[in-house]
N, C-alpha and C positions, 0 to 999 in steps of 0.2 A: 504494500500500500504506500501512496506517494505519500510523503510529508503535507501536513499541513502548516507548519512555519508555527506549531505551535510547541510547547517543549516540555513533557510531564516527567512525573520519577513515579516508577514503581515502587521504590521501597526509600523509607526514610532512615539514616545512621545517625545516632546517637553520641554525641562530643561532650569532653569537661566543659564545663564553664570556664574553669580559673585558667588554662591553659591551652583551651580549642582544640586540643587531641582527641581522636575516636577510644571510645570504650566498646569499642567491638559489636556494641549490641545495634539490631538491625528492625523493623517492623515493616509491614506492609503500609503503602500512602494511601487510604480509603479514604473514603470522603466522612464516614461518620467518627473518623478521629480529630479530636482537637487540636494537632500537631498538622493536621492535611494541608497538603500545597497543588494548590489548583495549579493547571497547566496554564502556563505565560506564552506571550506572544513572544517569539526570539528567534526573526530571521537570520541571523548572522548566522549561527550553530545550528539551526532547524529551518533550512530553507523550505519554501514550501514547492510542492511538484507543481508541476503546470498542469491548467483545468482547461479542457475542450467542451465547448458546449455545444449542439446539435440546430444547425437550420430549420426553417419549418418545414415539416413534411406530412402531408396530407394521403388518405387513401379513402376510394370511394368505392361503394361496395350495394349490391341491391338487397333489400330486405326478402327476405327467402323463407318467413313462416307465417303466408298469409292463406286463407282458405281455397279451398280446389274453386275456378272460373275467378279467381284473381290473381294483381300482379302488382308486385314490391315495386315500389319508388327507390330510388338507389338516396341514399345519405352518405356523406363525406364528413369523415371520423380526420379531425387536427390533433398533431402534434407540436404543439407552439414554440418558438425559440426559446434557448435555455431550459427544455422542460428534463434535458439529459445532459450529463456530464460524465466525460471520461477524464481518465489520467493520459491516453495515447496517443489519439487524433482526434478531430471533427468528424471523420467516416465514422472513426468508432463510435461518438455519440451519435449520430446519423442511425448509424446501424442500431442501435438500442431504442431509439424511434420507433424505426420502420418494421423493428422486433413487435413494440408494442400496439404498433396499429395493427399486424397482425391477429394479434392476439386480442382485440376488442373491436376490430372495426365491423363484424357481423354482429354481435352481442347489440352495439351502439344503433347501425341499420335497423334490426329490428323491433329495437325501439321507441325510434323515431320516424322509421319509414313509414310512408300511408299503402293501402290496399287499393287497385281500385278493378272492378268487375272486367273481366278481360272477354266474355260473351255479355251478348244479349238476348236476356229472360224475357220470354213472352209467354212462358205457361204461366196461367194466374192460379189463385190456393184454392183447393175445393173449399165447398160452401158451406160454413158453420151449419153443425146439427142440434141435433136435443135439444133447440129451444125449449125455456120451461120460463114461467114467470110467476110472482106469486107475493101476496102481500106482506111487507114486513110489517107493517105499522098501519096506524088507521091513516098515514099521509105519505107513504111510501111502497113503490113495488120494486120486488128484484125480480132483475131477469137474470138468466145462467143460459150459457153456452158450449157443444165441445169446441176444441181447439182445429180449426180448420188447420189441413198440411200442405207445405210448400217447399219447391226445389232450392228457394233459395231462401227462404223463411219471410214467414208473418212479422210483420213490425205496427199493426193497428185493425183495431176491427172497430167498425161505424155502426149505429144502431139509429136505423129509422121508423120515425114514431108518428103514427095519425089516432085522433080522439073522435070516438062514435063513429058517425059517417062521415070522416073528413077526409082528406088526401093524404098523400105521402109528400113530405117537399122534396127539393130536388137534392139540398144539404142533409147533413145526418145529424139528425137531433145529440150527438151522443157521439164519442171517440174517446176509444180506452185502448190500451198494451193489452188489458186483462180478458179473459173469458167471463166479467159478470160487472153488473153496472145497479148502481140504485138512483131510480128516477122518484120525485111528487108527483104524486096522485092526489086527486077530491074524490070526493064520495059522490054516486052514483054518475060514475063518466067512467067508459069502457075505452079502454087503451090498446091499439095495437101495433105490434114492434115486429120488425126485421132485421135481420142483422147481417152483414158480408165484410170480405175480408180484405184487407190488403197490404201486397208483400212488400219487400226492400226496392224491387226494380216500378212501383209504380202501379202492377197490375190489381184489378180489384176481379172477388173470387163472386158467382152466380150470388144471389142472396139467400137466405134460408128460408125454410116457412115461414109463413106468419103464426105468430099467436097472439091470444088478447089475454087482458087481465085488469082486474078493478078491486078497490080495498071495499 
């Protein structure tokens, strides 16, 4: 190991006072003793080696663990100046760099790298089942659903609601992640609900039965 221009003692000797001669006896220089002599600065006797530091050097690499019909974004993992140091050359810290981005620069890619759909999806989710609906409360109905399946999955289901003989509007009363939703209800007004699906690409799935329901 290169000097660092700094200058310690292992071990401390023990001298008379009245005369400055050693009395032979020897001890360790640890730092929890009272006697301890920290290490001094003293280029003269303890030059220090010479330190190389490493350029910047960069590797870019594509994120490689993203799901089957997608594709990694490439990310570029820095090694900044001065972030290495050798005692022999600037290749050498170079090299301890170019070591390390090795050894991180996929880890870093994936994650920070984005995904993005490398086909396009046009099968839509089949169409929620077992609608059931049923009152919680004297001013509320739950509806329940199964989970409709898709190639590329479900990310929302809409629930469309018309009162008595009224219509369906064109928006959906109702958007949830969930298979089950709780709407208000009045008393004596007959409620009925549909529900359909739709996936991450856009597509929306047939709608389900209808069913009605009143508190």
């Amino acid at each position: 190991m290169e000097n660092t221009g700094y200058k310690s003692f292992e071990t401390l000797e023990r001298y008379y006072t009245d005369d400055g001669t050693s009395t032979g006896e020897t001890k360790p220089n640890i730092v929890t003793d009272p006697d301890y002599i920290a290490p001094f600065l003293d280029t003269t006797t303890c030059p220090p080696g010479s330190r190389f530091y490493n350029t910047a050097q960069t590797k870019t690499i594509t994120r490689n663990n993203c799901g089957s019909g997608y594709s990694g974004s490439d990310a570029t993992l820095t090694a900044y100046p001065n972030q290495f140091v050798s005692n022999e050359s600037v290749v050498d810290a170079n090299n301890q760099a170019i070591a390390w981005l090795e050894a991180n620069a996929q880890i870093y890619a994936n994650n920070v790298g984005t995904c993005t759909a490398t086909i396009l999806d046009t099968i839509p989710p089949t169409a929620p089942t077992g609608l059931r609906c049923y009152s919680s409360d004297e001013n509320h109905l739950t509806l329940e659903w199964n989970a409709s399946t898709d190639n590329v999955g479900v990310v929302r289901y809409e629930v469309f609601r018309r009162i008595n003989n009224g219509t369906y509007g064109t928006d959906p009363y109702y958007g949830t992640p969930n298979i089950t939703g709780v709407f208000y209800a009045t008393i004596d007004e007959t409620y009925y609900f549909k529900v359909r699906a739709k996936d991450a690409a856009g597509n929306y799935s047939p709608f389900s039965s209808e069913i009605s329901g009143s508190v």
